[in-house]
C-alpha positions in Angstrom: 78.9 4.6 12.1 79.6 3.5 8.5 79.8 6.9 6.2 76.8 4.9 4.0 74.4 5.2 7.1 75.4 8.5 8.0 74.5 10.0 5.0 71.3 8.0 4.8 70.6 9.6 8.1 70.9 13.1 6.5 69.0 12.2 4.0 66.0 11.0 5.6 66.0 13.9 8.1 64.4 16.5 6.4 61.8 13.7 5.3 61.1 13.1 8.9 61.2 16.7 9.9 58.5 17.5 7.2 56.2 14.5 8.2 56.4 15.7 12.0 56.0 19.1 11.2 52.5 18.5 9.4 51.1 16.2 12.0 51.3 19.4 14.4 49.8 21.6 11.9 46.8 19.3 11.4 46.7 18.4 15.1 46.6 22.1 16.5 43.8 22.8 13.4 41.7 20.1 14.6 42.0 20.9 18.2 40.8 24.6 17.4 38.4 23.8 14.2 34.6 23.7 15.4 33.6 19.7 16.2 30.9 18.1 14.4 29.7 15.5 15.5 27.7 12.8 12.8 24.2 13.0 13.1 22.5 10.0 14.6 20.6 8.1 12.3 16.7 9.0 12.1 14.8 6.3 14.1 12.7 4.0 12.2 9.0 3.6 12.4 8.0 2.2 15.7 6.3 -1.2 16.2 2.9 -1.5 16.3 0.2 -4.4 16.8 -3.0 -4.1 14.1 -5.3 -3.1 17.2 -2.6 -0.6 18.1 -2.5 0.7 15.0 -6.1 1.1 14.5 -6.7 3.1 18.2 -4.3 5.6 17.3 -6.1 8.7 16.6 -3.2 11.0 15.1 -4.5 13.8 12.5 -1.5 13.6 10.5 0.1 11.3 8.7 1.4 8.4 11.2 4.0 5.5 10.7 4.3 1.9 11.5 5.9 -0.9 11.4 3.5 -3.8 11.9 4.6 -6.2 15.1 3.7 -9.2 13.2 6.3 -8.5 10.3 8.1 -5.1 10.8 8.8 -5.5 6.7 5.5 -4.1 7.3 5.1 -0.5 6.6 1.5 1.0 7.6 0.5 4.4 6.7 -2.1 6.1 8.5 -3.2 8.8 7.5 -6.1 11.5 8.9 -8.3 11.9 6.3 -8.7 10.3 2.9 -7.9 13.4 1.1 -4.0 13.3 2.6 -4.5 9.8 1.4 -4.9 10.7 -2.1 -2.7 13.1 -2.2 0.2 10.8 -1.7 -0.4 8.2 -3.1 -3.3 8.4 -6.3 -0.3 8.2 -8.9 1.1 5.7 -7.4 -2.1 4.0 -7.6 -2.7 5.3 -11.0 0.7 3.8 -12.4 0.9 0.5 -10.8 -2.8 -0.6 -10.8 -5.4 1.2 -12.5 -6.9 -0.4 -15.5 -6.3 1.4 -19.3 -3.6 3.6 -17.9 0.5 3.9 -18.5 2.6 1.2 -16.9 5.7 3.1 -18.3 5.3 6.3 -17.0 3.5 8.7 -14.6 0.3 10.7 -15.3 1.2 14.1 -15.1 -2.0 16.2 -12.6 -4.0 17.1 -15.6 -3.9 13.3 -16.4 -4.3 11.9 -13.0 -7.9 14.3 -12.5 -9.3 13.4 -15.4 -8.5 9.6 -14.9 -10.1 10.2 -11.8 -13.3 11.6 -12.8 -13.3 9.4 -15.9 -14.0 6.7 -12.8 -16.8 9.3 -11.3 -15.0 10.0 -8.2 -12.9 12.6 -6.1 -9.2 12.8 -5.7 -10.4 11.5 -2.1 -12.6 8.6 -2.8 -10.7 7.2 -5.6 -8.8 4.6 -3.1 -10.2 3.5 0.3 -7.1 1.9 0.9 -3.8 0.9 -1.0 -1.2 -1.5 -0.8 2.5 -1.6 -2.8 5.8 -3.8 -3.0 8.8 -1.3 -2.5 9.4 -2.6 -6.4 6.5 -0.3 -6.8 8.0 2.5 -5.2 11.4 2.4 -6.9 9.9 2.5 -10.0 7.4 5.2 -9.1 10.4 7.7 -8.7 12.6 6.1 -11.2 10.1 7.2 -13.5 9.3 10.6 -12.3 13.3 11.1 -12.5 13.3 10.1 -16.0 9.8 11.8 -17.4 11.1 14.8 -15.4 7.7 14.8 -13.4 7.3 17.2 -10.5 6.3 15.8 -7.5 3.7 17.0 -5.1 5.0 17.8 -1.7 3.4 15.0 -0.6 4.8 12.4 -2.9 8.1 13.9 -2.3 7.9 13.2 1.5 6.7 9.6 0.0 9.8 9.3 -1.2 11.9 10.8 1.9 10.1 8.3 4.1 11.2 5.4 1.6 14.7 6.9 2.0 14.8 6.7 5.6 13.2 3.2 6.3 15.3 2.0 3.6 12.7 1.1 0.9 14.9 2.6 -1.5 17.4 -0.4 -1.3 17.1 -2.7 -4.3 17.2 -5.5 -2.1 13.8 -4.5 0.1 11.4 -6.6 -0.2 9.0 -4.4 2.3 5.3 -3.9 1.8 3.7 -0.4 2.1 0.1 -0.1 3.0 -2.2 2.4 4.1 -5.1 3.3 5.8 -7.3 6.5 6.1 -8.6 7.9 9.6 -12.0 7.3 11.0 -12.9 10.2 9.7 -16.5 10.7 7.5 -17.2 8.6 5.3 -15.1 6.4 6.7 -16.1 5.1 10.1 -14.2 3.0 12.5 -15.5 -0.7 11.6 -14.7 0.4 8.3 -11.4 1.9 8.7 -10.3 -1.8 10.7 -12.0 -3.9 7.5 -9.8 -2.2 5.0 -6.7 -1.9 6.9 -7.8 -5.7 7.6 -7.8 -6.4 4.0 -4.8 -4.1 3.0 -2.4 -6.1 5.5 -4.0 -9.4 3.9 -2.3 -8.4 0.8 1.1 -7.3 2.8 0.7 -10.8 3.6 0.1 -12.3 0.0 3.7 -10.1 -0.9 6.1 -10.7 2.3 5.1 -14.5 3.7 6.5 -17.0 1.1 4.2 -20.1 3.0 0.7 -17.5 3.1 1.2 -16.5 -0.8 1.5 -20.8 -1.5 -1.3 -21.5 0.0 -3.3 -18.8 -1.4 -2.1 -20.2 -5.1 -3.0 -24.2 -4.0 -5.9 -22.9 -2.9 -7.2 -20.9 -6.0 -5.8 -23.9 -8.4 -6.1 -27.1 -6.1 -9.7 -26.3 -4.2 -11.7 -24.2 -6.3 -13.7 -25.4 -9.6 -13.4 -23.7 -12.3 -17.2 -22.3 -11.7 -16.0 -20.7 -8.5 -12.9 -18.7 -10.5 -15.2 -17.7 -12.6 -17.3 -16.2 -10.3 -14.4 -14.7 -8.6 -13.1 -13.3 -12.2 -16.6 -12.3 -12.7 -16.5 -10.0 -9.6 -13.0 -8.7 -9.7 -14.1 -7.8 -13.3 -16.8 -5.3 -12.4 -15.2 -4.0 -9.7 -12.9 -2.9 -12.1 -9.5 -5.1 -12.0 -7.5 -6.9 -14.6 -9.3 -10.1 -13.5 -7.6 -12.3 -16.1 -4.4 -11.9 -14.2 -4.3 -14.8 -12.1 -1.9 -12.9 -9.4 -3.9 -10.3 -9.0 -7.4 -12.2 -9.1 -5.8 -14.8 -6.6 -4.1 -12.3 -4.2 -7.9 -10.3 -4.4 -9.8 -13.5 -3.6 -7.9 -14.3 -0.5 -8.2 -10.1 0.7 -12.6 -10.6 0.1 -12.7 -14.0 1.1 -11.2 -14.1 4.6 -10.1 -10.7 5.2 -12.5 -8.2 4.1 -15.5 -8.6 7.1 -17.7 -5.5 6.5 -20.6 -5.9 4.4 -20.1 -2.7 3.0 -17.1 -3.7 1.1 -18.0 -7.3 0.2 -20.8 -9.6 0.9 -21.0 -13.0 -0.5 -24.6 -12.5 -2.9 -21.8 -10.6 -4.8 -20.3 -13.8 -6.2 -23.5 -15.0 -7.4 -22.8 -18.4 -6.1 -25.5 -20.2 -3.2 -24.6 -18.9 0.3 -23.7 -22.0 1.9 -21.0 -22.7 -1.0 -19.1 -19.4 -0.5 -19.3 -20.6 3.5 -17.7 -23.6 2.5 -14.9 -22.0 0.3 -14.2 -19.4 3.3 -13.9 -22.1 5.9 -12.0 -24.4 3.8 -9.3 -21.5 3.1 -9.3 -20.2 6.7 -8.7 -24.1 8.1 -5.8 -24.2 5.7 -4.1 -21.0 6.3 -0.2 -21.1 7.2 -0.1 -21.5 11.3 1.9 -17.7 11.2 0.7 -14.5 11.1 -1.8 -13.6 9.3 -3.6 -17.0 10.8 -2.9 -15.8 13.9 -4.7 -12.4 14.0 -7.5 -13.8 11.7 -10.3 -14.7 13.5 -13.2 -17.2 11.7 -15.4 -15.0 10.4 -19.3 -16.0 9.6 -20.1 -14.7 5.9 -20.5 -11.1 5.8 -24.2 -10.6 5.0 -25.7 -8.3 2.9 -25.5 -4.6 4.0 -29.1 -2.8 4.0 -30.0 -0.9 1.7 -28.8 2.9 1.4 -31.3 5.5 1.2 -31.7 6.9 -2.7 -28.1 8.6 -3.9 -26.8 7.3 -0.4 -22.7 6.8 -0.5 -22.3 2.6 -0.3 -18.4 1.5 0.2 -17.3 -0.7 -1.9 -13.9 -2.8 -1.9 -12.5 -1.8 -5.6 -8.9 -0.4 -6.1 -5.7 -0.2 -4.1 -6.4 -1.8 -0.4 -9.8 -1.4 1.2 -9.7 2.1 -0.6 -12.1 2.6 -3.7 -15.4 4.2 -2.8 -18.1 4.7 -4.9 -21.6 6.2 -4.7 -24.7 4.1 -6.1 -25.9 5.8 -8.7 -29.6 6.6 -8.8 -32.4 5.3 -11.3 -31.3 9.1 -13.2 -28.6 10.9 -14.2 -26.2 11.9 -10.9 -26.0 15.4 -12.7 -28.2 16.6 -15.6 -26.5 16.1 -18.7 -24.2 13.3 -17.5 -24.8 9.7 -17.5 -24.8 7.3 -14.4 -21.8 7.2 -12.1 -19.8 3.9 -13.6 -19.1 1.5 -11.2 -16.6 1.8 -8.8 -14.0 -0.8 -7.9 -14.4 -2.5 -4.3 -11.5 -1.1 -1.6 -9.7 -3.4 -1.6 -7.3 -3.0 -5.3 -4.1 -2.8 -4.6 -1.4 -0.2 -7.2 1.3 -2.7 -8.1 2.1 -3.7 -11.8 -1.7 -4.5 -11.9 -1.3 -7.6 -10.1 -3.4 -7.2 -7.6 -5.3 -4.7 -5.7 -5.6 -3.3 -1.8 -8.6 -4.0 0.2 -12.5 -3.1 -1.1 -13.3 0.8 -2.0 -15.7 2.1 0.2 -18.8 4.0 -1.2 -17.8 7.0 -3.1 -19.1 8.9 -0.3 -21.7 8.9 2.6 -25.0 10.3 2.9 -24.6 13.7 3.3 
C-alpha cells in the first residue's frame, strides 16, 4: 500500500468509528423507547342517499355526505335549537340583510338581530346552506376580531378541519337540516332539506347553476322577475342581487313542495302561468343529479288557513330554515307592534347571494 493511502486510511477511521458508534446508540434507543404508532386518519362522513338521510332519526348532531355528490356535506341535526346554535352567526354574517359582511356579531349582537326579526335563536333559520368560502371566512374573521366561539361553532369548525373544508381549494357545500322534531314535522323537514340540497346544487354542478341563469335571463319576462324580486323582497332577501334572486327562484320553483313554505298565489302571477314557468324549468333541467331525484311536482297549492296566532312556516333565510309566526289582527304582546315578516326557509348565509330553502312558521300552534 502507498504511504498516501495509508494514512488516508487512519484518517478516516475515527470518522467511521464515530458514525458506527451512533447508529448503535440510536438503534438500541429505538429498540427500548415506547412505539407510537401514527394515528389513523378520522373517517370521513359516510355516504348517504336524500331518503337515507331523511329516515335517520339520530338526536344528535349527524353527518353526511350526500351519494349524489359527496362534495355534499349534510348536517342533521335533532332539534332546531342545536341548529341555531351552530350556525345563526354564520347565517348572520353571510346572509342576513342590514348586518356586517366584515365581521362577526358578537352574542349581544346576534340576539338582538334576532329578535329585531321577531323570532327565537331557534326559529330564525329552518334550514341553511354555505360554500366552504363561507366557512373560511367565518373563522378567519373570528381569528382576527378575536371572537370567542360557542362550543358549538367550534366543533363547526373541527368538523370543517376533518372533512377538509378548511382547504382553500374546497369547493364543498354545507347544508343542513333540523330533526322532525315540533314544529317541524317530517313532510316538512324533507321540503327544506329538499330545497337546501337544490341550492348545494346551484353551488357544486357547473351545468345545473347555467341552466338556472338561461333560465332566469332567456325564459322569463321581465314581469315574471319582477314578481320573483317582489317575493324574495318580502321575505326578506337582497332581491336585487341577481345570484341570490336566481339561485332562490330555482329552490321555490322546483324544489320547495310544501305549501307551507311556498305556494304559487305568493308570486301574484295567474296559477296556470307559474305551472307553466315550473314545467318549463323542470323539462330543462341538466340530465344529472338533481334532475334525477326531482320528481315533477304539481304546483304546491295554498296551505289552509292556521287558526288565530297559529305558527305558519314559511321559506325565508338560510335553506328551508326561517320560520315565522302570523301575526294577529293585534299586537303579539302589549306594548309591541306586529311580528315583522319573516323570511321564507329557504335563504341561504353566503355573501348574501342567496339563501337556503323557505323558513318555516316561526312556531306551531301550541
Amino acid at each position: 500500500m502507498a504511504p498516501r493511502q495509508a494514512s488516508l486510511r487512519w484518517v478516516l477511521r475515527p470518522w467511521i468509528l464515530a458514525v458506527l458508534l451512533v447508529l448503535a446508540v440510536a438503534g438500541l434507543l429505538g429498540r427500548w423507547a415506547p412505539w407510537e404508532p401514527t394515528p389513523p386518519p378520522e373517517p370521513r362522513a359516510p355516504l348517504a342517499t336524500e331518503q337515507e338521510i331523511l329516515a335517520d332519526a339520530g338526536r344528535g348532531l349527524r353527518v353526511f355526505r350526500l351519494a349524489a355528490n359527496p362534495e355534499v356535506l349534510v348536517l342533521s341535526f335533532g332539534t332546531l335549537e342545536a341548529q341555531g346554535r351552530m350556525l345563526n352567526r354564520l347565517a348572520a354574517l353571510v346572509e342576513k340583510a342590514g348586518l356586517p359582511r366584515d365581521r362577526l356579531l358578537d352574542d349581544a349582537e346576534l340576539a338582538a338581530a334576532i329578535e329585531a326579526a321577531g323570532a327565537t335563536a331557534a326559529d330564525w333559520y329552518f334550514g341553511h346552506d354555505y360554500r366552504a368560502a363561507d366557512l373560511r371566512r367565518f373563522f378567519a374573521l373570528a381569528r382576527e376580531g378575536g371572537v370567542r366561539l360557542t362550543p358549538e361553532e367550534q366543533a363547526l369548525r373541527d368538523l370543517m378541519r376533518r372533512e377538509g373544508l378548511d382547504r382553500p381549494g374546497s369547493n364543498a357545500v354545507v347544508v343542513s337540516v333540523p330533526g322532525a322534531a315540533a314544529p317541524v314535522d317530517a313532510a316538512l323537514r324533507a321540503a327544506i332539506l329538499r330545497h337546501e340540497l337544490s341550492h348545494a346544487a346551484y353551488f357544486s354542478n357547473p351545468d345545473y347553476a347555467a341552466h338556472v341563469r338561461r333560465f332566469w335571463a332567456e325564459a322569463l319576462t321581465e314581469e315574471e322577475r319582477a314578481a320573483w324580486r317582489r317575493f324574495l323582497a318580502q321575505e326578506g332577501y337582497e332581491a336585487a342581487t341577481d345570484d341570490l334572486a336566481m339561485n332562490e327562484m330555482q329552490a321555490y320553483l322546483a324544489h320547495t313542495p310544501d305549501p307551507r313554505l311556498f305556494d304559487d298565489a305568493t308570486l301574484g302571477l295567474p296559477a296556470e302561468r307559474v305551472a307553466r314557468m315550473r314545467a318549463a324549468f323542470l323539462a330543462g333541467m341538466p340530465t344529472d343529479w338533481p334532475r334525477e331525484a326531482t320528481p315533477s311536482q304539481p304546483a304546491p297549492q295554498p296551505a289552509a288557513a292556521p287558526r288565530r296566532g297559529a305558527v305558519t312556516p314559511r321559506p325565508g333565510a338560510a335553506g328551508p330554515d326561517r320560520a315565522r309566526r302570523r301575526p294577529s289582527r293585534r299586537h303579539d304582546r302589549p306594548g309591541h307592534p306586529p311580528a315583522p315578516r319573516s323570511r321564507s326557509p329557504a335563504r341561504c348565509a353566503s355573501d348574501g347571494r342567496r339563501s337556503s330553502p323557505p323558513r318555516a312558521a316561526r312556531r306551531p300552534a301550541a
